[in-house]
C-alpha positions in Angstrom: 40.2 33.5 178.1 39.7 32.1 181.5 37.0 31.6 183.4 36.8 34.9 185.9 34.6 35.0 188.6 33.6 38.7 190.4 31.1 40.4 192.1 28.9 42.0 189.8 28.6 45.7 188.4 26.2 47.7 187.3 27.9 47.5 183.3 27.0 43.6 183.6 23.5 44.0 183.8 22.2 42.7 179.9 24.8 39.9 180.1 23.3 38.9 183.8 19.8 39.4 182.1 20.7 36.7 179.4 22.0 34.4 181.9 19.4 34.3 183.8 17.4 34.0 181.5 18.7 30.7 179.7 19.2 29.1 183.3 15.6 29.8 183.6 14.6 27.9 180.1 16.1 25.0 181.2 13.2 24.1 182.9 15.2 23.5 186.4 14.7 27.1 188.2 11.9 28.4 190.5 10.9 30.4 187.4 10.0 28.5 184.4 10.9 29.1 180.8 9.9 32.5 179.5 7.6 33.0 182.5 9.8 35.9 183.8 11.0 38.5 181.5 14.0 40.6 183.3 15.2 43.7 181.7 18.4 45.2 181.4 17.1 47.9 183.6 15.5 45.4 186.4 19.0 43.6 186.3 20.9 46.5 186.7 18.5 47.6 190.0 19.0 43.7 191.2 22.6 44.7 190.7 22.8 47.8 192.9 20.6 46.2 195.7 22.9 43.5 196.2 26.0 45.5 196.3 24.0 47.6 199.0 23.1 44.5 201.3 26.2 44.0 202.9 25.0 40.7 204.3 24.3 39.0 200.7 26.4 39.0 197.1 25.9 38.2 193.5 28.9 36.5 191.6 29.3 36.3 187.8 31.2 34.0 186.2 32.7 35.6 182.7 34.0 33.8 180.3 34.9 34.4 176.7 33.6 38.2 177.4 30.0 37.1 178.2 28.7 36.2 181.6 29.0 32.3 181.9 27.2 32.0 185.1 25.7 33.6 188.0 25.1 32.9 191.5 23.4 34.5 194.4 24.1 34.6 197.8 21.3 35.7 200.0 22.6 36.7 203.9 20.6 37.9 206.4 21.7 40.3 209.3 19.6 39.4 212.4 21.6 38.0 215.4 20.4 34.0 215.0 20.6 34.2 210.8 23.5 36.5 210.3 25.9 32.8 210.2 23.5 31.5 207.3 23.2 32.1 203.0 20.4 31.2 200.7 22.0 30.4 198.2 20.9 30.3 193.9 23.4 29.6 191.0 22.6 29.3 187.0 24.5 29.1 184.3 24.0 29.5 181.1 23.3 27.0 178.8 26.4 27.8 176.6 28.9 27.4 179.4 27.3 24.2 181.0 30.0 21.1 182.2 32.6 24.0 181.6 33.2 24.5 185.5 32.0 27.5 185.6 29.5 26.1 188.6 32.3 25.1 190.0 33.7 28.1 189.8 31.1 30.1 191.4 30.7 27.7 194.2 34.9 28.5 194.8 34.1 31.7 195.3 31.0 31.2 196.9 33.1 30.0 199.9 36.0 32.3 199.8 33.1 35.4 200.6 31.8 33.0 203.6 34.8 32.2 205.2 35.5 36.2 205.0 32.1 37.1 206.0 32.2 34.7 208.8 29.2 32.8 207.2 28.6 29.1 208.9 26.1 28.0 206.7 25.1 27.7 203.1 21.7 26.3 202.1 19.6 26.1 198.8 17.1 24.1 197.2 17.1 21.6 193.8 14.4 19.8 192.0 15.5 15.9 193.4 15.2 15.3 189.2 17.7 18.1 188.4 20.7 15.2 188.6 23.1 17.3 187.0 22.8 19.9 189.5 22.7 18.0 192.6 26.0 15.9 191.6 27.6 19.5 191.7 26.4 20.5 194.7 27.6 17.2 196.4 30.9 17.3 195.1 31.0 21.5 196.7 30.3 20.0 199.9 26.2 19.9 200.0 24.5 17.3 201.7 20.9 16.5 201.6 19.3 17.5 204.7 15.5 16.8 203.5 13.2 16.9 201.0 10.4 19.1 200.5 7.6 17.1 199.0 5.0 18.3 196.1 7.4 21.7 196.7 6.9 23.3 192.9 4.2 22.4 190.5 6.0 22.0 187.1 4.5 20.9 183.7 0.9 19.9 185.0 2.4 17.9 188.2 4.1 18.0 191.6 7.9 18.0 191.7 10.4 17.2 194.9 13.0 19.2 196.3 16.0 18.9 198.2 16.6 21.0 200.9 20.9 21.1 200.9 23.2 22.7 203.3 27.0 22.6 203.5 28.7 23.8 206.4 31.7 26.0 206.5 34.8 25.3 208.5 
């Protein structure tokens, strides 16, 4: 099967519960291995208030029949934010160097050139190599970095800050 990539419903919510949670053991998300336990129920509410917030989305990437990947889009809608999206993307550890990130980030930009979105922005641990080669080659440039940002394994760890501007 092909890699699809959609908006997600309410029916993905155990798959998106499992994805999340094996991008979160890999050690490289704001939330560390086991330290958040999501439910199907709490993945199925994160769900719904995304498709309600009409100025953010979250994307799964299926593959196989399981969810490959996810990736959140976080808009605002206040006059001077309503052109910018936060934006945080996982995939689980299955589907990794499979393009599914690449994927995701594809349709990613599709919604922000439709939503009239200017700018997408995110943060990476500066050690998270793999990640921040993807992000380069979707267009993301480092823009700073944000110094003793997350404490991680009993010391301080970097962050980018990375933004990519849509034409």
């Amino acid at each position: 099967m092909e890699m699809k990539v959609r908006e997600a419903v309410s029916t993905d919510a155990a798959g998106l519960a499992e994805a999340i949670a094996s991008a979160e053991d890999s050690g490289m998300m704001l939330f560390g291995p086991g330290e958040r336990r999501l439910t199907q129920e709490q993945a199925e509410r994160m769900i719904g208030n995304f498709r309600e917030d009409s100025a953010s989305a979250l994307f799964i990437a299926e593959h196989n029949a399981g969810i490959a990947g996810y990736l959140i889009a976080r808009g605002e809608d206040t006059g001077r934010t309503r052109h910018r999206a936060y934006v945080v993307i996982g995939v689980h550890h299955l589907a990794r160097g499979k393009g599914t990130g690449t994927a995701l980030f594809r349709r990613l930009d599709d919604w922000a050139r439709r939503r009239g979105i200017r700018r997408l922005e995110l943060t990476v641990m500066t050690e998270n190599e793999t990640a921040v080669a993807l992000y380069r080659k979707m267009g993301f440039d480092v823009e700073g970095v944000k110094r003793d940002s997350l404490f991680v394994d009993g010391r301080y760890v970097d962050e980018y800050y990375m933004a990519k501007m849509i034409e």
